[in-house]
C-alpha positions as CSV (number, residue, x, y, z in Angstrom):
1,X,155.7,4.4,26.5
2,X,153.9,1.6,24.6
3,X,150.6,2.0,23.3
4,X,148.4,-0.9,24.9
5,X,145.0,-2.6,23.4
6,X,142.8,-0.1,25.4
7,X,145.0,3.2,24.2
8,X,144.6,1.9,20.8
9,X,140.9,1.4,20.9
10,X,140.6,5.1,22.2
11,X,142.7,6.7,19.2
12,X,140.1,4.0,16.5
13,X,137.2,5.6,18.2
14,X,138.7,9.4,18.1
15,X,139.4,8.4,14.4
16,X,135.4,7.3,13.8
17,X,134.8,10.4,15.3
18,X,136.9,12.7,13.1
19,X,136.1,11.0,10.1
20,X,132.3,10.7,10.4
21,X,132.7,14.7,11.2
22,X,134.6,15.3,7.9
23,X,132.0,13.1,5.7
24,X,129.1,15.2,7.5
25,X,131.0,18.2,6.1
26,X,131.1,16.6,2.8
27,X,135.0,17.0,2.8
28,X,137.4,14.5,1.4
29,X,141.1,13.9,3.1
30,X,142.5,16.3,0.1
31,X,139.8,19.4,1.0
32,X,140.9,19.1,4.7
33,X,144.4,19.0,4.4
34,X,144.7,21.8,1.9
35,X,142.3,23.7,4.4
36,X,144.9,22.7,7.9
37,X,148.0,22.8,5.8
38,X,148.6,18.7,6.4
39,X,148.9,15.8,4.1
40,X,145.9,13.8,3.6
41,X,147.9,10.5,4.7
42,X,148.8,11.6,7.7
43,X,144.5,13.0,8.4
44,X,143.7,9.5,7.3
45,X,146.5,7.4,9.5
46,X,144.5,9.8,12.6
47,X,141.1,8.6,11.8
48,X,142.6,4.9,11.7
49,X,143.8,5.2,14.6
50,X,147.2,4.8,13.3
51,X,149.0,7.3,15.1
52,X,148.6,9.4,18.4
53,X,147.8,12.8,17.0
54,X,149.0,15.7,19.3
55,X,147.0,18.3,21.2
56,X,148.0,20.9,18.8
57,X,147.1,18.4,15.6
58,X,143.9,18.0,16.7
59,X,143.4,22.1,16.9
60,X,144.0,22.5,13.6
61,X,142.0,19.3,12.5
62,X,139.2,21.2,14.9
63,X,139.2,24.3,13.0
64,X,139.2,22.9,9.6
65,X,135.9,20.8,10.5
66,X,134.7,24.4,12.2
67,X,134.2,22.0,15.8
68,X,135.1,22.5,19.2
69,X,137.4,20.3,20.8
70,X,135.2,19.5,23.0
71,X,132.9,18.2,20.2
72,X,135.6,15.3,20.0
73,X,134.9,13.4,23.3
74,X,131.3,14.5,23.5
């Protein structure tokens, strides 16, 4: 399934979201991947909107920003 314009809008804004989280936290890429167990490219190509992260990607990026899901789309 191709990604269209609007899709790709959605994943920049869930990105903003995620990163303006992390810098609220005061955490840099590094700090949240060692905390999540991911590589801080891959963190950064999510809050690009570079990539469609999957449900369970965005749990672990949840619990290593301590937020809710939910906190996300809000």
């Amino acid at each position: 399934m191709a990604i269209t314009k609007k899709d790709k809008g959605e994943l920049k804004n869930l990105g903003s979201k995620l990163k303006s989280i992390r810098l609220a936290k005061g955490l840099t890429l590094k700090e949240l991947g060692y905390l999540i167990d991911k590589d801080p490219q891959s963190i950064s190509r999510v809050e690009v909107g570079d990539i469609n992260p999957t449900y369970l990607y965005l749990l672990k990026l949840c619990e290593g920003l301590e937020v809710k899901i939910r906190d996300l789309f809000d």
